[in-house]
N, C-alpha and C positions, 0 to 999 in steps of 0.2 A: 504494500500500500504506500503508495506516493504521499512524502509531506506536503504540508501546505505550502505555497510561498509565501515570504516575509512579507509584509507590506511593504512597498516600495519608501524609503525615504522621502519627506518633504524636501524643496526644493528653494524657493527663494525664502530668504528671512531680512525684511525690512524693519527700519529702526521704528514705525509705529508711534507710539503717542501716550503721554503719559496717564492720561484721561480719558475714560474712566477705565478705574479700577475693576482686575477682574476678566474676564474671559468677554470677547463683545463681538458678536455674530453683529454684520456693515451688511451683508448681502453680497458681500464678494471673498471674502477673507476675515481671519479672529485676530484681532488686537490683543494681546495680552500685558497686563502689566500688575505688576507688586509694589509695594512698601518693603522699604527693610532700610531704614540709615547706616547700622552698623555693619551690613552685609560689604564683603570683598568678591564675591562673585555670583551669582545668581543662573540655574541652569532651568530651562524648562522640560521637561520629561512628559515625549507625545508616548499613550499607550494604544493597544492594540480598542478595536470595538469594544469588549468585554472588563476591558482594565486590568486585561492578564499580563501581558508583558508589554515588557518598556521598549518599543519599536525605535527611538530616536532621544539623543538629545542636544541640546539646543543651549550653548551657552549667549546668555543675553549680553552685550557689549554697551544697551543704549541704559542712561542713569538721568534721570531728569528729577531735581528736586528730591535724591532719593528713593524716587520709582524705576525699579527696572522697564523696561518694556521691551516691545516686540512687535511683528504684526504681521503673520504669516497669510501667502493670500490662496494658499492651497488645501488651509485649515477649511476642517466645517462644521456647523450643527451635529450632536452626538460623538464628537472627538475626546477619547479621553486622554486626561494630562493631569501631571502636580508638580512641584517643583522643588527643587535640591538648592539649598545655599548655604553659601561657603560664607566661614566669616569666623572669629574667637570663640574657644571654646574656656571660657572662663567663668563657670559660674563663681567666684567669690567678686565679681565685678559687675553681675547681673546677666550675662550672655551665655546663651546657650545652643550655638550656630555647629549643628551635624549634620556633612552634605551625605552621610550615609542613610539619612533618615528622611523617605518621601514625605514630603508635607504637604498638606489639603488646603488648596489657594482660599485665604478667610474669606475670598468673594464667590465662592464656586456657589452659583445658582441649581444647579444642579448635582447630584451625586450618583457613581456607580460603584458598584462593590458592598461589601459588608466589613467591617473591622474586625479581623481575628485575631485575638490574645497571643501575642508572643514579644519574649523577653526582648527581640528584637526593634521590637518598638518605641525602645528606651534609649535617651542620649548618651546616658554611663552604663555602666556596667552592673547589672540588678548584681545584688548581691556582692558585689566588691565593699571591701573593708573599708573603701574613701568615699563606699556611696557613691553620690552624684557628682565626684570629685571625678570621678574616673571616665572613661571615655570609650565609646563601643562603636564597634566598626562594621557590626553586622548590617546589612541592606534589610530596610522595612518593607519596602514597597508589594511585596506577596501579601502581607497580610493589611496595608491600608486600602480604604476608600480612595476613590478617585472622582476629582472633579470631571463635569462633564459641561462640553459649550451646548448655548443651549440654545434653540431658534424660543426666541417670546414673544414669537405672533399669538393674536388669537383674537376669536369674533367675541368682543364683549358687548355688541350692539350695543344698544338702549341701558343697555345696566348704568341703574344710579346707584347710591346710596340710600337707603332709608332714612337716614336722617332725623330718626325718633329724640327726638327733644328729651332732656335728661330729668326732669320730672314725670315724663310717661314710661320711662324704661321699666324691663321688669328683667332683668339677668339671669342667666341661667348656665350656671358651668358647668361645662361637662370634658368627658374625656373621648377624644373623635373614633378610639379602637373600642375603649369598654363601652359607651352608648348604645351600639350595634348591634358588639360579636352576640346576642342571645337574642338577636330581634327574629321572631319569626315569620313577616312577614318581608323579611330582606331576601336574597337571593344569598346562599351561602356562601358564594365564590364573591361575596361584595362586601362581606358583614367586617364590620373591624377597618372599615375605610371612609376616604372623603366622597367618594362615592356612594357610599352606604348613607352620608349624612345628609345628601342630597337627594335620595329616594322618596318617591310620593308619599309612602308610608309613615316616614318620620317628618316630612312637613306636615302630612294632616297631624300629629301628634301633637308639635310642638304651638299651632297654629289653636289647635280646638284646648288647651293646655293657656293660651293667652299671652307666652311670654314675648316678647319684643326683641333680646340682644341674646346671640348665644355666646362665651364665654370659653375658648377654646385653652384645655391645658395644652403647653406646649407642640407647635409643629415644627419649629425648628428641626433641623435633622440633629440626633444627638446620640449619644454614646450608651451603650450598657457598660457598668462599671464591669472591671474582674474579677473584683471578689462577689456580685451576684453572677456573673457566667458560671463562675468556679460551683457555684452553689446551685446551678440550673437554674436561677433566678433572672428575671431581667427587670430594665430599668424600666418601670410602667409608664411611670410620668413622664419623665423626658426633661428633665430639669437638670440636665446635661448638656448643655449644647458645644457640637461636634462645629457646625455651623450656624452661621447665621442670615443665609438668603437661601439656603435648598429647604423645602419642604420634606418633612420625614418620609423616605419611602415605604418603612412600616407599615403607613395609612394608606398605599396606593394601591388602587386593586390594576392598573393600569400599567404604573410605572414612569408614567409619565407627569411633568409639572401640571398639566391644562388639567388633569383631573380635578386639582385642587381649585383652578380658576372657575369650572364648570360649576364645583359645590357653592363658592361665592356668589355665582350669578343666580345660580338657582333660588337661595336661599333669598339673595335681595327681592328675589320676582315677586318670594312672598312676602316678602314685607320684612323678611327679619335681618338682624343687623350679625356681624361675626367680627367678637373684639377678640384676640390673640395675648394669651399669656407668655410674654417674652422675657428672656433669661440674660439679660445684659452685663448683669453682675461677675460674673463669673462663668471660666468656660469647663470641661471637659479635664481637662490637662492636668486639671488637678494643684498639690502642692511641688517642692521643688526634687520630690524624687517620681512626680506622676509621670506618665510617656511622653513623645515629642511626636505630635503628630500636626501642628500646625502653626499657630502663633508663638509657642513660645520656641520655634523652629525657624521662625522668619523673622521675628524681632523682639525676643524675651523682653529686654531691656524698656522696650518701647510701649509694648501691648499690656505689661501685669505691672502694678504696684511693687516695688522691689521695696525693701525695710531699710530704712537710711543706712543704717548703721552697719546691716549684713546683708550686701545688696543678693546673696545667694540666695535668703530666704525673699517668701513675699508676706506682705501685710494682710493677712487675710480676716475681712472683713463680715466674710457671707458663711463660714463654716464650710466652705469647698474645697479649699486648699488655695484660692487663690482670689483678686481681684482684677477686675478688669479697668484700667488707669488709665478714665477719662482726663484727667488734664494734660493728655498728650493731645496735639491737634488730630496725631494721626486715629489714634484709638477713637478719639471723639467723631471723627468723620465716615468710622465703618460703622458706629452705631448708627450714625443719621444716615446715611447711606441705606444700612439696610433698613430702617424703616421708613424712610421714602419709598424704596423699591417694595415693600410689603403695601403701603400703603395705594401706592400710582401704580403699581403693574399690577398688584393682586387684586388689589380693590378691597379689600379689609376697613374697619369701620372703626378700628381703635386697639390700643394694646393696654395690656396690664399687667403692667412692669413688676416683675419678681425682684424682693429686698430693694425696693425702689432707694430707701438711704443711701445705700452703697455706690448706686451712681450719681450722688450728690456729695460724695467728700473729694475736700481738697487742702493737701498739704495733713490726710487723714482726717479732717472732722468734716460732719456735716456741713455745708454751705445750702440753704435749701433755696436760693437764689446764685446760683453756680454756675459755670461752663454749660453744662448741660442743659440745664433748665430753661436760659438764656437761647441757649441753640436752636432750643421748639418754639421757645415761643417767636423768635422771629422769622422763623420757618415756614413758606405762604401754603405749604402743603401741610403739615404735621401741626400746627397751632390752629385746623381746620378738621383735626378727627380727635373722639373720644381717648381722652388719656385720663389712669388711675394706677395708682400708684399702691405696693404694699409698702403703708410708711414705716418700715424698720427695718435695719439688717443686726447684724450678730456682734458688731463693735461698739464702743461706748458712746455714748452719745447717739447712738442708733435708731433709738424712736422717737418717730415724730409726727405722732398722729395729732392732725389737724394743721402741721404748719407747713404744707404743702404750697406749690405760689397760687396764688390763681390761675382759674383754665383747670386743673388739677381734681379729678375725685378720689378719693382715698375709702379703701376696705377701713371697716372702723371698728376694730376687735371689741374699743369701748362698748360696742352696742351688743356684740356678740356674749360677750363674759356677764353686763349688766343683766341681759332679759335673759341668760340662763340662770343667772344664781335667782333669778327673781320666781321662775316657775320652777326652781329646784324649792325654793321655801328659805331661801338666805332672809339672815334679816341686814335693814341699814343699807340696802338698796333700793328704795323707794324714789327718793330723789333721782339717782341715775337714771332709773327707768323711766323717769318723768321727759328728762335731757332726751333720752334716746329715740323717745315716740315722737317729739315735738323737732326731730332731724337735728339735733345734738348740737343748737346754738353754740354752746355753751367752747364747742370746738372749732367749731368754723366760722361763728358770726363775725368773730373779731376783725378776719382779714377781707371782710366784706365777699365773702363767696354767702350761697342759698343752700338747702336743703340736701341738694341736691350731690355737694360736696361729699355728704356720708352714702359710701356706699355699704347696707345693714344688712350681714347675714347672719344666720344663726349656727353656718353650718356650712364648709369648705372642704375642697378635696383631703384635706389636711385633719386628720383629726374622725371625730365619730359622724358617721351617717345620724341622721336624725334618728331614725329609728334606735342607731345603737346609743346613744345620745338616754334615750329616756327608758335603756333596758340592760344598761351596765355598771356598775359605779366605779370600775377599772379595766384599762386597758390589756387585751389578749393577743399581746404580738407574737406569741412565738414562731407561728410561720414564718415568720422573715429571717430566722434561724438567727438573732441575734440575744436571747434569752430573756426576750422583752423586754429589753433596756431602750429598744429607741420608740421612738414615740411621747410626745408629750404625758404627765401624769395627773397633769392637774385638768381635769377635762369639764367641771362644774356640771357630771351627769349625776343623772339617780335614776337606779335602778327600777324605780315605782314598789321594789323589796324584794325582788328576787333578780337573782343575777343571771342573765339570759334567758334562754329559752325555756319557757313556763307552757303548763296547759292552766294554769289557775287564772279561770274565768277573769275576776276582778281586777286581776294583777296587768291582764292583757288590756280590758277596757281603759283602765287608767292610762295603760301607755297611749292607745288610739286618743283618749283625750289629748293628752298633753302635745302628744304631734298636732293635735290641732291648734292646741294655744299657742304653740311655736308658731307656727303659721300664719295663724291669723294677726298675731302679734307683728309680725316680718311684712304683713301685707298690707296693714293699715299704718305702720308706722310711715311719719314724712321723712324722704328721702327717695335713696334708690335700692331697693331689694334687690335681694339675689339670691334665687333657690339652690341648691346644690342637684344635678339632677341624678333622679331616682329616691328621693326621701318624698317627691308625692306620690312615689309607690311604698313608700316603708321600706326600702333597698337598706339592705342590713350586708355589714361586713363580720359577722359573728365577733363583733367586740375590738376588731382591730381598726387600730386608729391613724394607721400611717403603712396604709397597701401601696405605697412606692415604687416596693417591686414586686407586687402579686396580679401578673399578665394573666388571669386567670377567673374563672366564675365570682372567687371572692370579690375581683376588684371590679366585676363585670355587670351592668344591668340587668335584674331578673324582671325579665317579660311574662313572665306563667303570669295567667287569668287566677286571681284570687280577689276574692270578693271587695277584704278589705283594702285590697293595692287601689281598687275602682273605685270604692267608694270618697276615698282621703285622697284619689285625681282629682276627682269632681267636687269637692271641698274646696280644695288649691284652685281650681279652673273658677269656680263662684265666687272667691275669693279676688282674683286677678280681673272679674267681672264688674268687680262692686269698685274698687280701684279705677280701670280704667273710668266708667260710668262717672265717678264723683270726681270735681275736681279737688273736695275737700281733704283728700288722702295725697294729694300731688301739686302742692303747694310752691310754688315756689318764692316763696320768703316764709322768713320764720314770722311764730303768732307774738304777739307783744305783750298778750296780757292786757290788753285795752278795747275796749270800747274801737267799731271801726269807724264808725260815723256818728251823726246827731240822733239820740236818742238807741241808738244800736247796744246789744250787748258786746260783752268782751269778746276776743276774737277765741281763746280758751279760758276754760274754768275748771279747774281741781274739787273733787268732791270727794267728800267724805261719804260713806256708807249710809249715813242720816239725809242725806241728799243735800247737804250746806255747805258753800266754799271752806277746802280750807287755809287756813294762815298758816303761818311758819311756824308754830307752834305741835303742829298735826303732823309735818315731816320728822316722823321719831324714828328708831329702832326698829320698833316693830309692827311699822305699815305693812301688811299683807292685802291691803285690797284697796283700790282706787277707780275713782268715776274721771273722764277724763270728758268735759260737754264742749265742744267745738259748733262757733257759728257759723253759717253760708250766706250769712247777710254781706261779709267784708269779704267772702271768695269772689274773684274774678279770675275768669278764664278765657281767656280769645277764643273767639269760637271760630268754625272754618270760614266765615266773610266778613272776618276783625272784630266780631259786635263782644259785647261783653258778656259772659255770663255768669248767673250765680247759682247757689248751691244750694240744699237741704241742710239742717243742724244734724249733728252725728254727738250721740253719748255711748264712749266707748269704758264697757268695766272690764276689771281682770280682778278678778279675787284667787290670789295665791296662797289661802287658805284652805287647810285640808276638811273645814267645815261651811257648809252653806249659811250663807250671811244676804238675809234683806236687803235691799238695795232701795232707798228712798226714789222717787224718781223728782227732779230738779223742779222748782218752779217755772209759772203754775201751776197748781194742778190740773188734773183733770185734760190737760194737753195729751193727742192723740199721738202714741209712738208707735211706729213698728217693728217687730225684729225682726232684723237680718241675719244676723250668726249667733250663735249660741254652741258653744263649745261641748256643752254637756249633751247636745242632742245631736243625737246621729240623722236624726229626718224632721220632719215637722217644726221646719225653720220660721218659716215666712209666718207672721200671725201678729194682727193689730191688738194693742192693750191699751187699756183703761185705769190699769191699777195704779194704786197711789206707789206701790212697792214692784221692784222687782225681786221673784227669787234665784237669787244668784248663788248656783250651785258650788261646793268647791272645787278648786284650782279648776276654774273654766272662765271663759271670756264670752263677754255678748258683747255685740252691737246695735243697736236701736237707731231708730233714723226720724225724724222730725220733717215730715213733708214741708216743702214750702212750693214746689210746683210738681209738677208730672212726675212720678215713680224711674 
């Protein structure tokens, strides 16, 4: 049997152009060009179709500004390449340049290959006595990933944006492989992809469901670590990033980029928005004995925070081993860079920045008006899509919720820890919970942002499902083979009395309560929600609070038909109904506590159980239940042809008492209420009252509505 033949070498190599960065299909030939200042040589490595072997290479001679370049015109779409550079190999000076070690261009739009674990892929020598002093000469390139050039044509016709204003939003995170892999009405050769996210099936879901934005963990292309390989485990989340402009091919049932553009358009068609959880903080690469597989290959010095003092090590800020050191121009422009490109070629609607502190320090401390911050906002692209920030990372001075700049929303854990300990039965959080419903002024008024700045969940990929939330009092990590040491401990759950899985009747109703009151809590609160999804099915991870790396049913959405996964949808979906409907749940400014016009009541009022405002005196210890009566006299809402409109009065309780407690109803009396939600009742919601009292069952929420025009 005859070999194949080589591929023929390329042929001319032109000096090219230093801009832009990255692999760049002209329609006649690819431009290539890198960053690296410290670099003394720079080679480009064409590979075969497959990214099997290394057909050519290419040392680059042209240096603009620091940028190598090139511009071959016999290159094309689907070529794959990475490149080798020469330069010091001196980690106690910060550099760490091994032309034995292929590196993955930090621009590559594209990727082929898979990353296979070998010692090889290290710039010293694993296991040598000097560490990462040492120096290895073994060739990586068998076992990396390979960029690939990429054509980014594509028909996005008419595709807009949705453009849902941040008062009407309703978020919903999820994870693009677990969403899927158990949907049964997917195609099974689709399930676990961007593809799968864009199927008729799961728009009608999300669509009859109400939510507006969906909240995408990680697409970056990104790494599984090798202590879960080693372990058969993988990286679930993706909160590794390998890259930062290729789309994970994990999620492709195709293989190709356009799948993922296809699921954008699709999804915009119907209305809904797709914000991207991005990992900017830190890459892959780890600490300073992790592998050399790209930046810290092309310009350690340049791309990570080095430690003044021991430029070997880095400052690591985020808990990864390393930071990612925006106050280089160059680091700062691959971040904007690629989220322009995410944002103008993909069409994505917004990101939400992982340990978002982290890419606000400078010279090590937070600056929350920084290099960065600066960058977006005068950005005529990116100061023009939804940005939200996790305001803390893992260094001192690290959190900083609420003092994000403006333009900015921020996850607001205050709201998450306050309305748990509140329907766990803490006492001395009364007051907070008051902050939290009323879109947590208290954090954001000051910098003259709205409501809208808290983004309020009760419940993140991080931590307990809802369900496991109100059916654990402790974490059960040990599947992730670490002895349940990782994972958060302090989770403010309660079991409802027994730990897990119960058939005891009472024990179960309680918990179907309390996931209501989470909810209804999360859904009338001002602000912007965010479900976590599958907790409006009761999606349980058997007590574990941190499936990271559980690729698997555990981490995966359970589709089975059970009554009460339906019944506690359509809860959430009437929930999300009554929400969009009122504009009194989607405020955009905080209430003042006043009176809104002449002769008007207050805009909110605090009640006590007796049904009578209360004073400062009433914010004790051991508040367990609160009336909370908001007017629709001072609501206004633009309606669709500018007019103004107003609203119904809403008196919302929560008694976080394990005993039923009366509820006065407000003056005056004998006013016609209705109720809408009622926690304690699984049906027979909707029903007009006359009483002078409500009975307000324990640890349950109602809401009542005060007509003032049409239902």
């Amino acid at each position: 049997m005859s070999k194949r033949p080589p591929h023929p070498p390329l042929g001319a190599v032109w000096p090219g152009r230093p801009y832009p960065l990255g692999a760049t299909w002209d329609g006649q030939g690819v431009n290539f060009a890198i960053f690296s200042k410290h670099a003394d040589k720079a080679e480009l490595c064409i590979f075969d179709d497959k990214g099997r072997h290394e057909r050519q290479r290419i040392q680059v001679r042209e240096r603009t500004n620091d940028v190598w370049h090139c511009y071959l015109p016999e290159a094309r779409p689907g070529m794959a390449y990475g490149w080798r550079i020469h330069g010091p190999y001196k980690p106690e000076q910060g550099h760490r340049f091994n032309p034995h070690k292929l590196l993955l261009d930090p621009y590559a739009k594209d990727l082929i290959g898979e990353l296979r674990w070998s010692d090889a892929l290290y710039g010293y020598a694993l296991g040598s006595k000097r560490q990462d002093l040492s120096f290895d000469r073994r060739d990586s390139a068998a076992f990396m990933p390979k960029g690939r050039v990429l054509e980014t044509a594509f028909t996005w016709g008419d595709d807009r944006r949705p453009e849902v204003p941040w008062q009407d939003m309703v978020i919903y995170e999820l994870h693009v492989r677990g969403f899927t892999m158990q949907h049964p009405d997917i195609p099974e050769h689709l399930r676990g992809t961007y593809a799968a996210l864009g199927c008729a099936p799961v728009i009608d879901y999300l669509q009859r469901l109400g939510v507006t934005t969906l909240e995408l963990l990680p697409v970056h292309s990104y790494l599984n670590d090798r202590h879960l390989a080693e372990k058969g485990l993988q990286n679930y989340w993706g909160y590794n990033t390998l890259g930062y402009f290729a789309p994970e091919n994990r999620y492709s049932a195709s293989g190709k980029v356009k799948e993922f553009k296809t699921m954008v358009k699709t999804l915009h068609s119907a209305g809904i928005e797709v914000i991207l959880d991005v990992v900017y903080n830190h890459t892959c690469e780890g600490n300073h004995l992790g592998p050399t597989l790209s930046m810290r290959g092309v310009d350690n010095a340049s791309y990570y925070i080095a430690n003044a003092e021991q430029p070997r090590y880095y400052d690591d800020f985020t808990g990864c081993g390393n930071t990612v050191n925006l106050e280089h121009p160059r680091a700062l422009q691959l971040v904007m860079d690629s989220l322009r490109y995410w944002a103008e070629e993909m069409h994505v609607d917004g990101f939400r920045f992982d340990l978002a502190s982290a890419l606000a320090r400078e010279a090590g401390k937070v600056e929350n008006l920084g290099g960065f911050f600066d960058a977006i906002r005068q950005d005529p692209t990116l100061n023009q899509v939804k940005l939200i920030a996790e305001p803390w990372d893992l260094g001192h001075g690290g959190y900083q919720v609420g003092n994000f700049p403006p333009g900015w929303a921020e996850w607001n854990d205050r709201y998450r820890d306050g309305m748990r300990g509140w329907w766990k039965g803490d006492s001395g959080v009364a007051g907070d919970v008051a902050h939290r419903l009323g879109g947590s002024q208290d954090l954001y008024g000051w910098s003259g942002k709205g409501p809208h700045a808290s983004i309020n969940f009760i419940t993140a990929h991080d931590g307990f499902t809802l369900h496991d939330l109100v059916s654990y009092n402790d974490k059960h990590n040990e599947a992730n083979g670490e002895d349940n040491r990782d994972g958060n401990s302090n989770n403010l759950s309660w079991n409802c009395g027994v730990e897990g899985p119960t058939d005891d009747a009472e024990v179960l109703a309680l918990r179907e309560r309390q996931k209501r009151n989470f909810l209804a809590t999360l859904l009338l609160s001002q602000g912007v929600p965010m479900l976590l999804a599958g907790d409006e099915r009761g999606h349980t991870q058997q007590g574990n609070n941190n499936v990271y790396c559980q690729d698997n049913p555990l981490g995966w959405i359970d589709w089975s038909p059970r009554p009460e996964a339906e019944s506690l949808r359509d809860f959430v979906a009437e929930l999300i109904r009554i929400r969009r409907q009122h504009p009194s749940f989607r405020r955009r400014s905080f209430f003042r506590g006043q009176p809104t016009g002449e002769g008007a009541t207050k805009d909110v009022v605090w009640l006590r159980p007796d049904g009578r405002e209360m004073t400062q005196d009433d914010w004790g210890e051991h508040v367990r239940c609160l009336g909370m009566l908001f007017s629709g006299t001072g609501i206004t809402d633009v309606g669709p042809r500018g007019e103004a409109q107003q609203d119904d009065d809403f008196l919302l309780l929560l008694n976080a008492y394990h005993e039923p407690l009366p509820f006065s109803m407000p003056a005056p009396p004998g006013e016609r209420w209705t109720r809408l939600i009622d926690t304690a009742r699984a049906s027979d919601l909707w029903a007009e009252l006359t009483e002078a009292s409500y009975p307000l069952q324990g640890r349950s929420l109602v809401l009542l509505r005060r007509s003032r025009g049409a239902a």
